[in-house]
Legacy VTK file of the C-alpha trace (Angstrom):
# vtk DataFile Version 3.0
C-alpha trace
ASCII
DATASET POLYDATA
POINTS 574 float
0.000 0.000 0.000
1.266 3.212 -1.268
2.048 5.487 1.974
4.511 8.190 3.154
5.109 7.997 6.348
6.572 4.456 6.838
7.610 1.995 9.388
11.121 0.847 9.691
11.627 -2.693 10.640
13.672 -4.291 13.340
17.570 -3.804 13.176
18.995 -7.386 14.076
18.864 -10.412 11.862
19.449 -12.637 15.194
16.370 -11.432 16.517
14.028 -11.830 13.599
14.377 -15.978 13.886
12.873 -16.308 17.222
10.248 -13.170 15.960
8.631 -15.034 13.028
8.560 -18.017 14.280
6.789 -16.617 17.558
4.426 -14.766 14.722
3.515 -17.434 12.423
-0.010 -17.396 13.617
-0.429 -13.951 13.621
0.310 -13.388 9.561
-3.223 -15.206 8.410
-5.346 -12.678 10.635
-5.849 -14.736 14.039
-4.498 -13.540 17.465
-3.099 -15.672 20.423
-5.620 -14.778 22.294
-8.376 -15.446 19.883
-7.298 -18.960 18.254
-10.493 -19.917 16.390
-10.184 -16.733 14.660
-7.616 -17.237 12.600
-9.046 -20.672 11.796
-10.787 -19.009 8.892
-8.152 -16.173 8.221
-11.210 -13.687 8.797
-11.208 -13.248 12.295
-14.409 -12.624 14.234
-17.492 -13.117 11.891
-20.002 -11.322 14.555
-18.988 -8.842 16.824
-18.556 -9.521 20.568
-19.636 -7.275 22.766
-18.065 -8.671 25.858
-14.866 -7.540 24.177
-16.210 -3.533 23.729
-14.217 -0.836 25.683
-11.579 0.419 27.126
-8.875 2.721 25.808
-6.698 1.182 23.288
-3.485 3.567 23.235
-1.152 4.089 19.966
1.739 5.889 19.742
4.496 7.313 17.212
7.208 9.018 16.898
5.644 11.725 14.504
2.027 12.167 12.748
1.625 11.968 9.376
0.279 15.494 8.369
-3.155 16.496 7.306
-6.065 13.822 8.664
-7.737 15.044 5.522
-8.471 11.395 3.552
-8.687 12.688 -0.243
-5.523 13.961 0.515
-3.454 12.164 2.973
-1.236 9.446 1.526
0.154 7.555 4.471
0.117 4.167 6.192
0.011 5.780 9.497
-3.294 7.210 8.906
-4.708 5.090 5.909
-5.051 2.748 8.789
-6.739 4.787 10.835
-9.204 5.464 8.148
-11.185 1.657 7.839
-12.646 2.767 11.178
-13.430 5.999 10.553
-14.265 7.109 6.097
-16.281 4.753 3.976
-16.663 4.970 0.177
-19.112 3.349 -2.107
-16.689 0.105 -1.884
-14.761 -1.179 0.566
-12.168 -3.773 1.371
-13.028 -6.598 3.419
-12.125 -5.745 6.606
-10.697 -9.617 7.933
-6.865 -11.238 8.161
-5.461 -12.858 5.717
-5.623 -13.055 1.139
-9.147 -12.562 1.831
-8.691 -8.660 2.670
-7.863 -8.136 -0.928
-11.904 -8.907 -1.724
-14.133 -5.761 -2.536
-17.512 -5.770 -1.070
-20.074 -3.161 -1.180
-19.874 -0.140 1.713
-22.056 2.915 1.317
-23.683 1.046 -1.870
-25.776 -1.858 -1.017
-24.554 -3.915 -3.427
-21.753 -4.374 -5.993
-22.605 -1.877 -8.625
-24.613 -2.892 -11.982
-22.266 -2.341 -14.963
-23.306 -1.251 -18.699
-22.444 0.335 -21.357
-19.274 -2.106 -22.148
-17.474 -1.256 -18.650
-17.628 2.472 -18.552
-20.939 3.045 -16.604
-20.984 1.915 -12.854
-24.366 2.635 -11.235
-24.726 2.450 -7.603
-27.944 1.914 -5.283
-26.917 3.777 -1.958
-27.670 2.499 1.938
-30.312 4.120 3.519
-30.032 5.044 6.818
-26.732 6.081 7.197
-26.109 9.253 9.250
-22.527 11.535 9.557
-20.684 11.765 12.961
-21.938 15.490 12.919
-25.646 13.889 12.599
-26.882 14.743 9.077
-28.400 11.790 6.690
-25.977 10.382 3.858
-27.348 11.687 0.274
-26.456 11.227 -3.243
-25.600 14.744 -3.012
-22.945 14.108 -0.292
-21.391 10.965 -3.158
-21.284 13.447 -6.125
-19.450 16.487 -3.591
-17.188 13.963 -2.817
-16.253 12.900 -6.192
-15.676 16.661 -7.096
-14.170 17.290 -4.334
-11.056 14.719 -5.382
-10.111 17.243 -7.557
-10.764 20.030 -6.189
-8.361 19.413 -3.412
-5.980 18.041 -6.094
-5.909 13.967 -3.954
-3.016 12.663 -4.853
-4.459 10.781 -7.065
-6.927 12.444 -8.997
-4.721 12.286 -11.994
-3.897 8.481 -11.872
-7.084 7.081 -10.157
-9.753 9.252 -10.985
-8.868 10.562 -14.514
-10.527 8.148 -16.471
-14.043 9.685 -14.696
-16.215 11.690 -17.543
-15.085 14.937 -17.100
-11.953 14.657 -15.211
-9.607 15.699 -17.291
-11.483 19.144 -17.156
-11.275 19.575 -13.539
-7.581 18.195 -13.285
-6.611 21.669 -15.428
-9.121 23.857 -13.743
-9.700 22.214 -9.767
-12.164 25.054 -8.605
-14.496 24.819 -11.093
-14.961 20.457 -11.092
-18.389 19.469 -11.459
-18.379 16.047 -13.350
-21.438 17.058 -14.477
-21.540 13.891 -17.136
-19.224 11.717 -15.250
-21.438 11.171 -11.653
-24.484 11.692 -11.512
-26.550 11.671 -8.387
-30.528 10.951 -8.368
-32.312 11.608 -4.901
-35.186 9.800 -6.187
-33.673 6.486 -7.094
-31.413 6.551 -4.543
-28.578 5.942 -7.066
-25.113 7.602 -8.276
-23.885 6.770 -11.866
-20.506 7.042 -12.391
-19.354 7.218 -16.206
-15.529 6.360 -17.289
-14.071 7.189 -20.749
-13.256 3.833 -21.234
-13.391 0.597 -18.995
-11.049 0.518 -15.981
-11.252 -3.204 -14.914
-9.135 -1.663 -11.594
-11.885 0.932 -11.244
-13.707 -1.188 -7.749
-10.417 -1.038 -6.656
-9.802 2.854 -6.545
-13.295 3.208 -5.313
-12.250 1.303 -2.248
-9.465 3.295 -0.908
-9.581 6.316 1.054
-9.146 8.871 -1.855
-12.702 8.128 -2.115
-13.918 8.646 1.122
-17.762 9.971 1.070
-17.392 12.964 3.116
-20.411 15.969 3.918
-21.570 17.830 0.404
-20.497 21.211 2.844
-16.616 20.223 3.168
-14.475 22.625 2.773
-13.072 22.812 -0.965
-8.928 22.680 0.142
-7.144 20.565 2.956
-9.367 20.165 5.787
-5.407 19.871 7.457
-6.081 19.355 11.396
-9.857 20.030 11.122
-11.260 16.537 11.424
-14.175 15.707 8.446
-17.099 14.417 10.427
-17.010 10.204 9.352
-19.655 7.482 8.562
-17.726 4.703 10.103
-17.690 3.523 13.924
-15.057 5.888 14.819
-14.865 10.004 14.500
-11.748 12.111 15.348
-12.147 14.419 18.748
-9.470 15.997 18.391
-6.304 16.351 16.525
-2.760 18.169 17.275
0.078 16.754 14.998
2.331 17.855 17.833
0.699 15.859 20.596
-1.726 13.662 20.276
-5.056 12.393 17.821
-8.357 11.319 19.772
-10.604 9.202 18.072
-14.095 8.119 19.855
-17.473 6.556 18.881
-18.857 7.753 16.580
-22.829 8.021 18.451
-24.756 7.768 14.621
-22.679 4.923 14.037
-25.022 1.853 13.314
-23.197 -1.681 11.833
-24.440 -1.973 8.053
-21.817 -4.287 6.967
-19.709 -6.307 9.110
-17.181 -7.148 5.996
-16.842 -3.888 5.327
-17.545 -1.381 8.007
-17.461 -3.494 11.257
-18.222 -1.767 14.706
-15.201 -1.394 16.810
-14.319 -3.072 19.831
-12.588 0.319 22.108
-14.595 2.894 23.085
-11.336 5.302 22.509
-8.686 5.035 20.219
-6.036 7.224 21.374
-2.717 7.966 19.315
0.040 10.132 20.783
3.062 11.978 19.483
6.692 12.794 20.264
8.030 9.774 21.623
11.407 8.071 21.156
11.747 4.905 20.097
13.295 3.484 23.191
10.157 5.040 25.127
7.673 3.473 22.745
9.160 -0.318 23.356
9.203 0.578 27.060
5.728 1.762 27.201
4.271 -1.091 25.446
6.314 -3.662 27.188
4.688 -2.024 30.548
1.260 -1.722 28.966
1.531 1.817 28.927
0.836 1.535 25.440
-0.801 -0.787 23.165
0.816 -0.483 19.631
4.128 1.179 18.681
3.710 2.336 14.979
7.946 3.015 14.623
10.912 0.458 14.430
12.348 -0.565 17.794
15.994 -0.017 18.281
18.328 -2.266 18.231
18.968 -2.423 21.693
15.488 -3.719 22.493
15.552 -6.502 20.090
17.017 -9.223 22.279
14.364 -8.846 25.441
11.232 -8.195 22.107
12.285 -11.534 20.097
12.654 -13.667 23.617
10.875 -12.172 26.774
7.911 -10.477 24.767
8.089 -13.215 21.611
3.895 -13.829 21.910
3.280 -9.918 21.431
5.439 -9.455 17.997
3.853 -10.120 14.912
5.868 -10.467 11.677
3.821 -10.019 7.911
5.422 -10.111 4.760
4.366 -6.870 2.267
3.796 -6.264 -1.330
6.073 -3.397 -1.318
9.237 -1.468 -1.709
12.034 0.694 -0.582
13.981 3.086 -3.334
15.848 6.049 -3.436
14.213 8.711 -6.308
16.557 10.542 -8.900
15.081 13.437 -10.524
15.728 13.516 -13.820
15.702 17.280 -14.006
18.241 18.306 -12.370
21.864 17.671 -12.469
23.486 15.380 -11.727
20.840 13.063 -12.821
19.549 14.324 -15.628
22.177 12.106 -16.885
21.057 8.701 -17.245
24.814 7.370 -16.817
24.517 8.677 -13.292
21.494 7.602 -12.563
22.383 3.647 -13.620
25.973 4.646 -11.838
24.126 4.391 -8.552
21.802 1.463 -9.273
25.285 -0.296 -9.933
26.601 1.489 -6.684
23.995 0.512 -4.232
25.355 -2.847 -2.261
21.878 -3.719 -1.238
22.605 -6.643 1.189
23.991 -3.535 3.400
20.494 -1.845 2.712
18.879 -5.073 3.972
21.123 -5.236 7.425
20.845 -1.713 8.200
16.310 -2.185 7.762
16.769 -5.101 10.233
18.393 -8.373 8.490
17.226 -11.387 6.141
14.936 -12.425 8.130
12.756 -8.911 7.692
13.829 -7.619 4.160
14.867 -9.259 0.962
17.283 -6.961 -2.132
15.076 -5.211 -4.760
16.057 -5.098 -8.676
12.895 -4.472 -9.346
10.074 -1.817 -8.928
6.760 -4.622 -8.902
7.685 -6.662 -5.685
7.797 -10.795 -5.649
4.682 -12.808 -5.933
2.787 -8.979 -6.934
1.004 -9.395 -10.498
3.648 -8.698 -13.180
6.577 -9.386 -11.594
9.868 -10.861 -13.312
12.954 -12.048 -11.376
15.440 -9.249 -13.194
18.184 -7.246 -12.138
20.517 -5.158 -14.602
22.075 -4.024 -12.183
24.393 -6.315 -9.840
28.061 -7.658 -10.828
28.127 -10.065 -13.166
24.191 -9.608 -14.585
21.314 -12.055 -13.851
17.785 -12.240 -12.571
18.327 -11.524 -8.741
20.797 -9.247 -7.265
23.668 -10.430 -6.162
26.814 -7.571 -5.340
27.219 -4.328 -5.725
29.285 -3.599 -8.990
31.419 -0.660 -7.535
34.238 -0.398 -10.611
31.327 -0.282 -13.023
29.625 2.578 -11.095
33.018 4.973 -11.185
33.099 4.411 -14.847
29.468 5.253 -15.377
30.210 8.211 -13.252
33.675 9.012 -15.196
31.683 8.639 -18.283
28.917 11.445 -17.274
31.500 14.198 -16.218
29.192 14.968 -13.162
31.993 13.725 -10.695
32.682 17.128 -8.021
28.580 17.816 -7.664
26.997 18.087 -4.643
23.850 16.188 -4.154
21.595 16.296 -1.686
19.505 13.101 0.403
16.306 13.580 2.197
15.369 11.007 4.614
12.811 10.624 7.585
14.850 11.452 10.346
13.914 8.151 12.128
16.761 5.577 13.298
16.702 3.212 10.207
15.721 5.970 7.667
18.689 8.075 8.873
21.459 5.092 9.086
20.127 4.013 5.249
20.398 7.511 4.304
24.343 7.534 6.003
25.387 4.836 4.117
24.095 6.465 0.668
25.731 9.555 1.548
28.894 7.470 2.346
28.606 5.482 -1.134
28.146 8.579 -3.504
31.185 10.352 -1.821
33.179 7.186 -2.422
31.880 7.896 -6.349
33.006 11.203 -6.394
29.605 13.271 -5.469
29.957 16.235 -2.622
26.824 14.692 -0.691
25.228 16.521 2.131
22.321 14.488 4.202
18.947 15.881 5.177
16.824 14.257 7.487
13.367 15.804 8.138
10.834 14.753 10.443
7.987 11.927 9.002
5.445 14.158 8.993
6.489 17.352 6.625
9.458 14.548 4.514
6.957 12.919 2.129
4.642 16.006 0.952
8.545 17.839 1.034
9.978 15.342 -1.557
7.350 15.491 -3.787
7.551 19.186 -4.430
10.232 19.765 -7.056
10.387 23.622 -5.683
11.874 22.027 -2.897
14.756 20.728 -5.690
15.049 17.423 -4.178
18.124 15.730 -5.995
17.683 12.194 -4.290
15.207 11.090 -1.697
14.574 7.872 0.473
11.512 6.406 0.002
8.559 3.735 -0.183
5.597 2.692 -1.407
3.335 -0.366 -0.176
0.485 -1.207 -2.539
-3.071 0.519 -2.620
-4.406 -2.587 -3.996
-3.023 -5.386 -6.032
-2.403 -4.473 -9.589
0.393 -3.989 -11.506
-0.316 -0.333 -12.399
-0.298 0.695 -8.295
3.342 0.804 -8.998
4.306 1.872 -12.389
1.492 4.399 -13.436
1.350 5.336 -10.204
5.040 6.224 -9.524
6.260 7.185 -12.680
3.902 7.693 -14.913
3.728 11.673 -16.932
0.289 11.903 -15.406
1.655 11.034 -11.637
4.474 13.942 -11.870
2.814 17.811 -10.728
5.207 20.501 -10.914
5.074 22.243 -7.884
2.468 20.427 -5.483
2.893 18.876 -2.630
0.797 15.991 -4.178
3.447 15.010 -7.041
3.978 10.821 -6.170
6.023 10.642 -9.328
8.871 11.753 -6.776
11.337 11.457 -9.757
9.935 13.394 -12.492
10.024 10.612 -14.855
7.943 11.247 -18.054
8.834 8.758 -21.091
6.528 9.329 -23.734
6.851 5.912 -24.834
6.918 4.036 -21.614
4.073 5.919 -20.966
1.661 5.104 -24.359
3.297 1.507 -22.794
1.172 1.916 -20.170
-2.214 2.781 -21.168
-1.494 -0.305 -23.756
-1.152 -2.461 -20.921
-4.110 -1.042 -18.963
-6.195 -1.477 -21.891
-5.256 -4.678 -22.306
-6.385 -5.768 -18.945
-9.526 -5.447 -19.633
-10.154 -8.577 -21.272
-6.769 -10.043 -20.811
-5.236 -10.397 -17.433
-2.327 -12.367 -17.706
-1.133 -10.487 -21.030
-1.595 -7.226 -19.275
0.742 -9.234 -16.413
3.503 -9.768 -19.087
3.591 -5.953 -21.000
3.589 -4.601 -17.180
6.960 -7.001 -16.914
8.649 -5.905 -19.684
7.498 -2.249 -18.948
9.387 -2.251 -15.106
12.621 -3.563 -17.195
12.281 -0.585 -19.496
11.735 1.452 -16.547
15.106 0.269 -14.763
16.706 0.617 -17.813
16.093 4.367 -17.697
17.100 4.459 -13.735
14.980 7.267 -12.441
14.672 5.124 -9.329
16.920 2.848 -6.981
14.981 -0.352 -5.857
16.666 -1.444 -2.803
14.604 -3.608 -0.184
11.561 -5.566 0.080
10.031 -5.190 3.731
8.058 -7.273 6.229
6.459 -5.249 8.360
6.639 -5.868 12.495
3.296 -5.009 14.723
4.883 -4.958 18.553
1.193 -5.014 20.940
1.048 -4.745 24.625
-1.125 -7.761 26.172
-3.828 -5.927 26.965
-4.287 -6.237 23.378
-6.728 -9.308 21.500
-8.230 -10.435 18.039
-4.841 -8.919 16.623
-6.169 -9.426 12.537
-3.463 -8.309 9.807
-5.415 -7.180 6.641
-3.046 -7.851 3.369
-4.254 -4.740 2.106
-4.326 -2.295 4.873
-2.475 -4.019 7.554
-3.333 -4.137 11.409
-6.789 -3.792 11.992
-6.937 -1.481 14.342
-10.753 -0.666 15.501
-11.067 -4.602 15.973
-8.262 -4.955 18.674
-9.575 -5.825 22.198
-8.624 -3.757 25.140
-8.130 -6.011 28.301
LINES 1 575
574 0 1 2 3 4 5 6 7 8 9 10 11 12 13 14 15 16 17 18 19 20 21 22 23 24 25 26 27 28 29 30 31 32 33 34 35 36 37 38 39 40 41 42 43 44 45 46 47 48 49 50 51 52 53 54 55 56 57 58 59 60 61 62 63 64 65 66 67 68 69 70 71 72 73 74 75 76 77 78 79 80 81 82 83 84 85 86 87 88 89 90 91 92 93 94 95 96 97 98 99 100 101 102 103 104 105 106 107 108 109 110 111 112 113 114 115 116 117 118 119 120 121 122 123 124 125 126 127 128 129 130 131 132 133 134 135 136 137 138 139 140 141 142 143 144 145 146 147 148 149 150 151 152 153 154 155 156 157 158 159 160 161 162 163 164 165 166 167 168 169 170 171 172 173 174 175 176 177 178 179 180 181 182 183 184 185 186 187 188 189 190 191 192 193 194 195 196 197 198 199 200 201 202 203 204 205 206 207 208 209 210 211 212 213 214 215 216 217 218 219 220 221 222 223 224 225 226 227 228 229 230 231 232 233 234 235 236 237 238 239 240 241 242 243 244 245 246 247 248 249 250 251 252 253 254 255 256 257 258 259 260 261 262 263 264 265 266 267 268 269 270 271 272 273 274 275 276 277 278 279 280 281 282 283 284 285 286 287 288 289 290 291 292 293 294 295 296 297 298 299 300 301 302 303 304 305 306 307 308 309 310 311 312 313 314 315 316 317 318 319 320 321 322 323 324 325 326 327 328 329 330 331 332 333 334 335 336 337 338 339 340 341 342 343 344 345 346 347 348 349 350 351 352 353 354 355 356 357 358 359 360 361 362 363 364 365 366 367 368 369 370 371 372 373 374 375 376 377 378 379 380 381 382 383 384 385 386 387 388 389 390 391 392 393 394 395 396 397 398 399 400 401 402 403 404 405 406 407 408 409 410 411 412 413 414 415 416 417 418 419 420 421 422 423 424 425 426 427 428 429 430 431 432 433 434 435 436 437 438 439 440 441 442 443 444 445 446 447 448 449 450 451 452 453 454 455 456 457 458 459 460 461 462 463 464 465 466 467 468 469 470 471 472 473 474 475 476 477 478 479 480 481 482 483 484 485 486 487 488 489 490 491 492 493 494 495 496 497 498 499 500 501 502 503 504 505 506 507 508 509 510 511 512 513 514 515 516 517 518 519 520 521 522 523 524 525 526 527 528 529 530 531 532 533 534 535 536 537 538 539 540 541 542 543 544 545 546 547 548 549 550 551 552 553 554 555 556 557 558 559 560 561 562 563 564 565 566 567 568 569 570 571 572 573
């Protein structure tokens, strides 16, 4: 899932043995506490309401900017989210594959499509009321629409463009009305939504926050700190990025769906600020708090993977880490360079400084293993072949030699967490060794994403991830690095690199037309489309993640969703 702000992993591959094995049960949805749940991978299937209450405490080291859901683009809070937005569509909300499933939300069932895959028509629930007490209307599904654009979501030029109409409001925001492309009738009870052409990934983008119904009366820019009043069990009180976020039931809150917007177990959900590290893995050792959302240090690893071995749950992720290299500006506007420090890049180092074997895998690619698409490949490790296998050091100075741009100083932005800062050390270590003047940057999680993104800023090389929105080929590639991803100036530019290849890109929309009626071809041109992508080098693939979940034992019914990982609103608070 595609996020800014993200987790580090544990630091100590000695560790990570005695963690997955301890967490094997934990990866298809169940919790320790809660073995017949994980017998179907789904967790609960009714909600138990000896298990409501309590205060179930979070914590971080930083937020993760606006709470705004068109426009937030983060793990930390996409989580947040399945208890809180709801869109027409939804992702199941259980453990395991099945969390991958779309099931009907706001709509009451799947919507009926016509008109050869380009018109989606959707009956809405009735009886569905705000946080702030008004009634759920069509009205409130077309604002919302409009308002995707008019707040420029991050993705209103990948996800949403193919909406009648969209390519209007993408040039002029302010003035969006989709006035052909959805179409809300009070009457009927229905919204029809109208594509340009057939999206077969279209249930998928209607199923992630972007397309959160919110109020028809929301303000038309970043809400920012000023929580949007919700439709799901939860609502935010209160929110300070400095301190702390409050979220509590949500009183109009009545189940409608228990797949896709199930009612939550505590009564608060509250998610504090400004820790260290160190003080996160105390507190939740000491039940202080209940969930750590950062990367212990590696001084806590021997007592977490031993002593507290039950609470530590290990998942493997569809996902990447990569350094960016704009292609604008020097000294990567020269492709030699760029491939100079794919060659560069020892990536088993990468993969012991994020935690070890056990926890990360090297990345020559940008579609991770086992994700739709994917080809074992890798141009660029000594020797050649399909997996990566050294760094190729001599080959990188001659690239480097080659492209004159030895003596220039380049600059690295990193999160200015432990592992984020020690990865971003060692980069700054290898392109001095190359010849490069390079200066480090760290900025806090919650301002380094939205930073990055905004070539003003003149970002020459950034540390960064990306964790899938949904499973599909095009998450990655069109996403990331497609003309239509890259925004001159915004904050909201996710084509970090500014990487626009008119062919790669007609490529593309080739391959996204294709999957319409042919999966597993699509599969194959989005292969051969990542190798033409590394071939060009506007980004550094350099680790696969797991992700680590450390819980307090107050904590039950721990359920890992595939797609949008701990599921938070269903823990149990002892």
């Amino acid at each position: 899932m595609s996020r800014s702000t993200r987790r580090g992993a544990l630091a100590a591959a000695t560790v990570a043995l005695a963690l997955t094995a301890a967490a094997c049960s934990s990866s298809d949805g169940g919790s320790s506490d809660n073995p017949s749940a994980s017998a179907s991978g789904s967790g609960s299937s009714a909600f138990q309401p000896q298990h409501k209450g309590g205060t179930l405490k979070l914590i971080a080291h930083a937020a993760a900017g606006t709470l705004d859901p068109q426009v937030n683009y983060t793990l930390q809070y996409w989580q947040l989210y399945q208890s809180m937005y709801d869109g027409l569509l939804a992702f199941k909300k259980v453990g395991g594959q099945e969390s991958f499933t779309v099931v009907p939300d706001l709509a009451a069932a799947m919507p009926k499509v016509t008109n050869g895959g380009r018109t989606y028509t959707f009956t809405l629930r009735k009886g569905i009321t705000f946080s702030n007490g008004k009634a759920l209307t069509t009205d409130d599904v077309v604002a919302s629409f409009q308002r995707i654009f008019k707040v420029s979501s991050p993705t209103a030029g990948t996800f949403y463009n193919g909406i009648v109409g969209a390519d209007a409001c993408i040039k002029k925001p302010a003035s969006c009305t989709l006035s052909k492309g959805v179409i809300g009738d009070p009457k009927s009870n229905t919204v029809t939504i109208n594509l340009t052409a057939a999206d077969s990934e279209f249930p998928y983008k209607l199923a992630v926050p972007h397309a959160s119904v919110v109020p028809k009366d929301s303000p038309t820019k970043d809400a920012g700190t000023k929580p949007l009043p919700s439709t799901g069990a939860y609502m935010a009180a209160s929110y300070d990025p400095n301190r702390e976020l409050k979220l509590v039931r949500n009183p109009h809150f009545k189940e409608w769906s228990r797949q896709a917007s199930p009612q939550g177990y505590p009564d608060v959900i509250d998610y504090t600020f400004g820790q260290t590290v160190e003080s996160e893995v105390t507190a939740v050792e000491n039940g202080q708090a209940d969930w750590m959302f950062d990367a212990p240090p590696t001084d806590r690893l021997g007592e977490m993977g031993t002593k507290y071995a039950s609470q530590t749950h290990v998942n493997p992720l569809t996902a990447f880490w990569y350094a960016t290299l704009n292609v604008n500006m020097a000294p990567f506007n020269n492709k030699l360079a760029r491939q100079a420090i794919n060659y560069a890049v020892d990536r088993a180092a990468v993969v012991r400084l994020y935690g070890g074997t056990n926890l990360a895998s090297p990345a020559c690619t940008i579609l991770p293993p086992g994700f739709p698409g994917h080809v074992d490949s890798c141009d660029y490790t000594k020797g050649g072949g399909t997996t990566w296998k050294a760094a190729d050091l001599a080959k990188a100075k001659e690239l480097v030699k080659k492209s004159g741009t030895a003596g220039q100083e380049v600059g690295i932005v990193v999160q200015d967490d432990d592992v984020n800062k020690s990865i971003g050390q060692y980069l700054q270590s290898l392109l001095t060794q190359l010849g490069y003047k390079a200066k480090l940057k760290p900025l806090s999680p919650n301002i380094q994403f939205t930073y990055i993104q905004n070539t003003k800023n003149k970002v020459q090389l950034a540390l960064t991830s990306w964790y899938q929105d949904y499973p599909a080929a095009s998450d990655f590639l069109n996403v990331l690095l497609s003309c239509a991803s890259f925004h001159p100036g915004s904050d909201s530019s996710i084509n970090i690199s500014g990487f626009c290849d008119k062919g790669i890109d007609t490529k593309m929309h080739t391959a996204l037309k294709t999957a319409q009626t042919d999966q597993k071809n699509a599969n194959q041109q989005w292969g051969a489309i990542d190798q033409q992508v590394m071939a060009e080098s506007p980004v550094v693939p350099l680790i696969n993640p797991k992700l680590v979940d450390f819980t307090s034992k107050r904590v039950g019914n721990y359920q890992f969703s595939k797609q949008f990982y701990m599921l938070v609103g269903q823990l149990w608070v002892k």
